[in-house]
mmCIF file of the N, C-alpha and C atoms, coordinates in Angstrom:
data_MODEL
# 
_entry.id   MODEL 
# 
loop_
_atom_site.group_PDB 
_atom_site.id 
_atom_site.type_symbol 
_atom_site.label_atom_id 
_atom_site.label_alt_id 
_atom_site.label_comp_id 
_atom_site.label_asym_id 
_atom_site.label_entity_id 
_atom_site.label_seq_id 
_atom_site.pdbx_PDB_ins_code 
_atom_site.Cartn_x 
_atom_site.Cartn_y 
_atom_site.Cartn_z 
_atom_site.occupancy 
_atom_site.B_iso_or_equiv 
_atom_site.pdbx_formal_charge 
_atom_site.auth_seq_id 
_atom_site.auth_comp_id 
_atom_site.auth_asym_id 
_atom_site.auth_atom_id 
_atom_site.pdbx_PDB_model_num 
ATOM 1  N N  . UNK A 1 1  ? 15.944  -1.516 -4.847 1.00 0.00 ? 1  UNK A N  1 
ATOM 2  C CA . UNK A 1 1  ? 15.449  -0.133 -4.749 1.00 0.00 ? 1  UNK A CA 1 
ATOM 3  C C  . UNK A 1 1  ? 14.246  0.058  -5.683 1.00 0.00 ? 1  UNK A C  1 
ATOM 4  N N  . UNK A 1 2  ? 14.261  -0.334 -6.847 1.00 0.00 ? 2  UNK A N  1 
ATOM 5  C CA . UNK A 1 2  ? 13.376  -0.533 -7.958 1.00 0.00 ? 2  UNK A CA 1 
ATOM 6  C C  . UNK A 1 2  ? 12.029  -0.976 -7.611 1.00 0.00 ? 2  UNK A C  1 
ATOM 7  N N  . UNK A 1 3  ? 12.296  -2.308 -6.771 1.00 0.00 ? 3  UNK A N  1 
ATOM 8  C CA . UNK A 1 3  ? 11.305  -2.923 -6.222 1.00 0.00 ? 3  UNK A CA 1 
ATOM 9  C C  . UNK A 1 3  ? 10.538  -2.089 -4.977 1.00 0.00 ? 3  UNK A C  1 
ATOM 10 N N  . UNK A 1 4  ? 11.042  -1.480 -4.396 1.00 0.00 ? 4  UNK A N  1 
ATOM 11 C CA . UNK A 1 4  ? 10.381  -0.519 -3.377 1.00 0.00 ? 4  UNK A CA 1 
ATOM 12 C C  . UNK A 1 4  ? 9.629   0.461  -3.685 1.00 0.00 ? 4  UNK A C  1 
ATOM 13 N N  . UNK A 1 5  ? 10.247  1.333  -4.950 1.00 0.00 ? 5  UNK A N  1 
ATOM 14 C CA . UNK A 1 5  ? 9.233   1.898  -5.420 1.00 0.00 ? 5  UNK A CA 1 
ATOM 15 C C  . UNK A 1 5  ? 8.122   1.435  -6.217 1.00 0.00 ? 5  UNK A C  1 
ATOM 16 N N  . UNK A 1 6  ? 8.114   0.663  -6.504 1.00 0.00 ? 6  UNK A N  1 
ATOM 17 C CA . UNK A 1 6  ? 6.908   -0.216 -7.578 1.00 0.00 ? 6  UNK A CA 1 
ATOM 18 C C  . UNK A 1 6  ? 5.854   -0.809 -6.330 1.00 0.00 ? 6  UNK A C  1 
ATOM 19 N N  . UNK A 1 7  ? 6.367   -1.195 -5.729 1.00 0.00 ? 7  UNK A N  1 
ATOM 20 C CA . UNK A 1 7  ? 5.156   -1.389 -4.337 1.00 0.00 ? 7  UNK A CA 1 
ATOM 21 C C  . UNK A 1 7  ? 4.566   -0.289 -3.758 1.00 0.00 ? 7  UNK A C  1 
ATOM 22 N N  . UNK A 1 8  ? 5.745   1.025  -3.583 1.00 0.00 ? 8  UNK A N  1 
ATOM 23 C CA . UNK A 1 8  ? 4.789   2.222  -3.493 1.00 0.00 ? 8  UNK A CA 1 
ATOM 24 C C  . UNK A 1 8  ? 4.053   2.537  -4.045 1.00 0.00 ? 8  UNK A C  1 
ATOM 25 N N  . UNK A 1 9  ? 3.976   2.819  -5.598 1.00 0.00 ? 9  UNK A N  1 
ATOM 26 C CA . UNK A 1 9  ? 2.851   2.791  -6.668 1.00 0.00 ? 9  UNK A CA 1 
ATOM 27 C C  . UNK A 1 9  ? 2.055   2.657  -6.668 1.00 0.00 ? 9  UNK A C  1 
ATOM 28 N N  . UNK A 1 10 ? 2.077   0.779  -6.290 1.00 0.00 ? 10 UNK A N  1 
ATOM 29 C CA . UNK A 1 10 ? 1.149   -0.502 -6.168 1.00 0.00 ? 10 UNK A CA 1 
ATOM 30 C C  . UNK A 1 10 ? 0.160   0.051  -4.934 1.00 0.00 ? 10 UNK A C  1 
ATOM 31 N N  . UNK A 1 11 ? 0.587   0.534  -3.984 1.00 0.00 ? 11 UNK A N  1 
ATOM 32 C CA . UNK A 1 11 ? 0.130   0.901  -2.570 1.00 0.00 ? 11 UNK A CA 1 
ATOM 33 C C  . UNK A 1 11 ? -0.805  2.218  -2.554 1.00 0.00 ? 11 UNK A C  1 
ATOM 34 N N  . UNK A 1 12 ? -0.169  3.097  -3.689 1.00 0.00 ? 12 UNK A N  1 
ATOM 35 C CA . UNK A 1 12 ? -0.956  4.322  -4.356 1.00 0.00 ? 12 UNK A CA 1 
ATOM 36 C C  . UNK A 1 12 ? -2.076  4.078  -4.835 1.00 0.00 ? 12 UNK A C  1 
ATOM 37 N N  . UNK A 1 13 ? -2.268  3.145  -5.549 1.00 0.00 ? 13 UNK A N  1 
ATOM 38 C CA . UNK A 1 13 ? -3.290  2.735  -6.473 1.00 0.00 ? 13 UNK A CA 1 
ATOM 39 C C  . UNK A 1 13 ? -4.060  2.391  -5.863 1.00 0.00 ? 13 UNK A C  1 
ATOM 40 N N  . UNK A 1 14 ? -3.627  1.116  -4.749 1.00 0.00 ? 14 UNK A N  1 
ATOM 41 C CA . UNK A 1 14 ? -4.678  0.980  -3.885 1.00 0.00 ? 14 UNK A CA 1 
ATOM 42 C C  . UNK A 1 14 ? -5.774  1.405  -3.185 1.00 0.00 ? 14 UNK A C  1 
ATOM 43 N N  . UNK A 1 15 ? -5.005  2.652  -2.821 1.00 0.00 ? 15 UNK A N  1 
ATOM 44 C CA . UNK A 1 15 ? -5.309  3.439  -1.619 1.00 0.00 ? 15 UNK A CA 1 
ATOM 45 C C  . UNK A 1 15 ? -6.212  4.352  -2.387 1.00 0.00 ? 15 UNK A C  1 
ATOM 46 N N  . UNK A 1 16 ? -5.896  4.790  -3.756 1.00 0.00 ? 16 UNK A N  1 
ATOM 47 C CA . UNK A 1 16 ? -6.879  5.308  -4.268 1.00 0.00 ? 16 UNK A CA 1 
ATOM 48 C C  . UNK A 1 16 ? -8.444  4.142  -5.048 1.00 0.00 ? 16 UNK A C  1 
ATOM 49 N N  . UNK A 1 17 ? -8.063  3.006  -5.205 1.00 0.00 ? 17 UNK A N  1 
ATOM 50 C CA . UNK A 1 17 ? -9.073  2.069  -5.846 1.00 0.00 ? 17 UNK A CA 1 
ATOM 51 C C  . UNK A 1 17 ? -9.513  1.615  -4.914 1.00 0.00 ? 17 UNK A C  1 
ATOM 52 N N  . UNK A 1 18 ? -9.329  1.503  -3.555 1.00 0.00 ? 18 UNK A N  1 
ATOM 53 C CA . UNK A 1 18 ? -9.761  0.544  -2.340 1.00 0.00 ? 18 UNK A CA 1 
ATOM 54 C C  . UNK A 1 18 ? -9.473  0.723  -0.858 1.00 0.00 ? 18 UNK A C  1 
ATOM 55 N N  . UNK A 1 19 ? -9.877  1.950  -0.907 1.00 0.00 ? 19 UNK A N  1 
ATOM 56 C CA . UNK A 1 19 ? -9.596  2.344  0.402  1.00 0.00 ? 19 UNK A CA 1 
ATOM 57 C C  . UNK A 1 19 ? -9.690  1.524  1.756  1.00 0.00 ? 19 UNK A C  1 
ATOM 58 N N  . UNK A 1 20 ? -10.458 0.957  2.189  1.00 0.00 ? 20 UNK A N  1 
ATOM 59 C CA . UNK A 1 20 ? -10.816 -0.006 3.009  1.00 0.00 ? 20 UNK A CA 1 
ATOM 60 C C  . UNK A 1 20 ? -9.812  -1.338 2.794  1.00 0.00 ? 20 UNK A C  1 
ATOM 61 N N  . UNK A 1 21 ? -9.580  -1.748 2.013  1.00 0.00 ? 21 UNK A N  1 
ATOM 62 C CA . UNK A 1 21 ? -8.648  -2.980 1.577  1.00 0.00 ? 21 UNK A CA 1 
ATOM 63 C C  . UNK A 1 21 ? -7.216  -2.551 2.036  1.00 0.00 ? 21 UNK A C  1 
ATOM 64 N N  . UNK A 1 22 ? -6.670  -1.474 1.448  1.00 0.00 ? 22 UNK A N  1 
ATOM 65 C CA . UNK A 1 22 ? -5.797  -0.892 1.660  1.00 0.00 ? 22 UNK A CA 1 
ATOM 66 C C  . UNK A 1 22 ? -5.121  -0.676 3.103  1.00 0.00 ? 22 UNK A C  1 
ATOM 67 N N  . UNK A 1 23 ? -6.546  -0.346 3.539  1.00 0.00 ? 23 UNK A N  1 
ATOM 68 C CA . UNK A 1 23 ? -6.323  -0.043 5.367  1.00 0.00 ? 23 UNK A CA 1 
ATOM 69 C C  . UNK A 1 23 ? -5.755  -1.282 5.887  1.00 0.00 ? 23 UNK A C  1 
ATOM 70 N N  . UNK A 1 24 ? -6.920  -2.331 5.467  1.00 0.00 ? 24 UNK A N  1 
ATOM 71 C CA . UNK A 1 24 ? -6.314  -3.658 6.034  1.00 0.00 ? 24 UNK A CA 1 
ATOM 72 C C  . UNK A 1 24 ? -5.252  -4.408 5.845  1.00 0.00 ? 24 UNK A C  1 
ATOM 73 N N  . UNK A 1 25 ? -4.684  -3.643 4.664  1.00 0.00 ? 25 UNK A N  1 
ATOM 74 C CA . UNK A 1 25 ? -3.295  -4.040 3.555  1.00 0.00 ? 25 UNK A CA 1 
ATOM 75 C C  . UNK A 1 25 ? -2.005  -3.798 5.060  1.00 0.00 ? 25 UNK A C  1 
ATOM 76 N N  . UNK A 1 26 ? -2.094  -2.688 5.566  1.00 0.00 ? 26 UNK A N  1 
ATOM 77 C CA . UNK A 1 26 ? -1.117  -2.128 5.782  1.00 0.00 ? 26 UNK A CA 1 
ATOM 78 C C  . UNK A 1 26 ? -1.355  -2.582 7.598  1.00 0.00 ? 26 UNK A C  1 
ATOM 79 N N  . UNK A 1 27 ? -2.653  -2.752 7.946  1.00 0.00 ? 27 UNK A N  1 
ATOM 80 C CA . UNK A 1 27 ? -2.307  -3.183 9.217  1.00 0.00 ? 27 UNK A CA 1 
ATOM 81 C C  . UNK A 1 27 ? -1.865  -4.579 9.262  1.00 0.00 ? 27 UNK A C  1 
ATOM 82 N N  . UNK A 1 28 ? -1.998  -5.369 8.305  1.00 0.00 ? 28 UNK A N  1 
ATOM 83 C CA . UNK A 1 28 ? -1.289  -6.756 8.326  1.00 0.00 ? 28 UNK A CA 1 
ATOM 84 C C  . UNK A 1 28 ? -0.106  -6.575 8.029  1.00 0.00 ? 28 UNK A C  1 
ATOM 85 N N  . UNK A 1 29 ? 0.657   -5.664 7.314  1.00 0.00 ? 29 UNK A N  1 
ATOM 86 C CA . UNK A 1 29 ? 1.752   -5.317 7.205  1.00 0.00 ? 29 UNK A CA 1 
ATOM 87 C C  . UNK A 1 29 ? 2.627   -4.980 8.183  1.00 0.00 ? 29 UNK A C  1 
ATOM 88 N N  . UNK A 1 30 ? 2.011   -3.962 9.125  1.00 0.00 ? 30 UNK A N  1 
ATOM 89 C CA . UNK A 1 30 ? 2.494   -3.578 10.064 1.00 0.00 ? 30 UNK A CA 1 
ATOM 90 C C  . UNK A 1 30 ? 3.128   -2.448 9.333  1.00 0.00 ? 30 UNK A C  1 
ATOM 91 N N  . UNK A 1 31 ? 2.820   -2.010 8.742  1.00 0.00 ? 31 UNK A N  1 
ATOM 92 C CA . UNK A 1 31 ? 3.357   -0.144 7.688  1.00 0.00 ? 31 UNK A CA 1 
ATOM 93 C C  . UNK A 1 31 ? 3.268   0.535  9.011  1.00 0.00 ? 31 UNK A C  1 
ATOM 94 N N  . UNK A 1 32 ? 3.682   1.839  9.271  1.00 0.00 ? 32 UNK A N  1 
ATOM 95 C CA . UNK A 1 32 ? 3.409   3.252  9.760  1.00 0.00 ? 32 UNK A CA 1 
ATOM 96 C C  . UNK A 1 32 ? 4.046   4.010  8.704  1.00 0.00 ? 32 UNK A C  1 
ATOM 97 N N  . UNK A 1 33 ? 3.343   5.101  8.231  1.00 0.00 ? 33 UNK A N  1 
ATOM 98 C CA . UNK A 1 33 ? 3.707   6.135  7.682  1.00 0.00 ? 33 UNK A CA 1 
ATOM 99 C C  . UNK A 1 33 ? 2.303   6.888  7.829  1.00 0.00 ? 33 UNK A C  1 
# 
């Protein structure tokens, strides 16, 4: 559970430091939210 939120964070940060990276973060991921 710990670990899930610490990747959310991680994913926060991103999304605010690297928007574009981020994008591509999550379509290789296969995320939806």
């Amino acid at each position: 559970l710990k670990l899930v939120s610490q990747r959310r964070q991680l994913l926060d940060y991103l999304k605010r430091a690297d928007e574009g990276r981020y994008k591509t973060l999550i379509e290789r991921l296969g995320i939806r939210r």
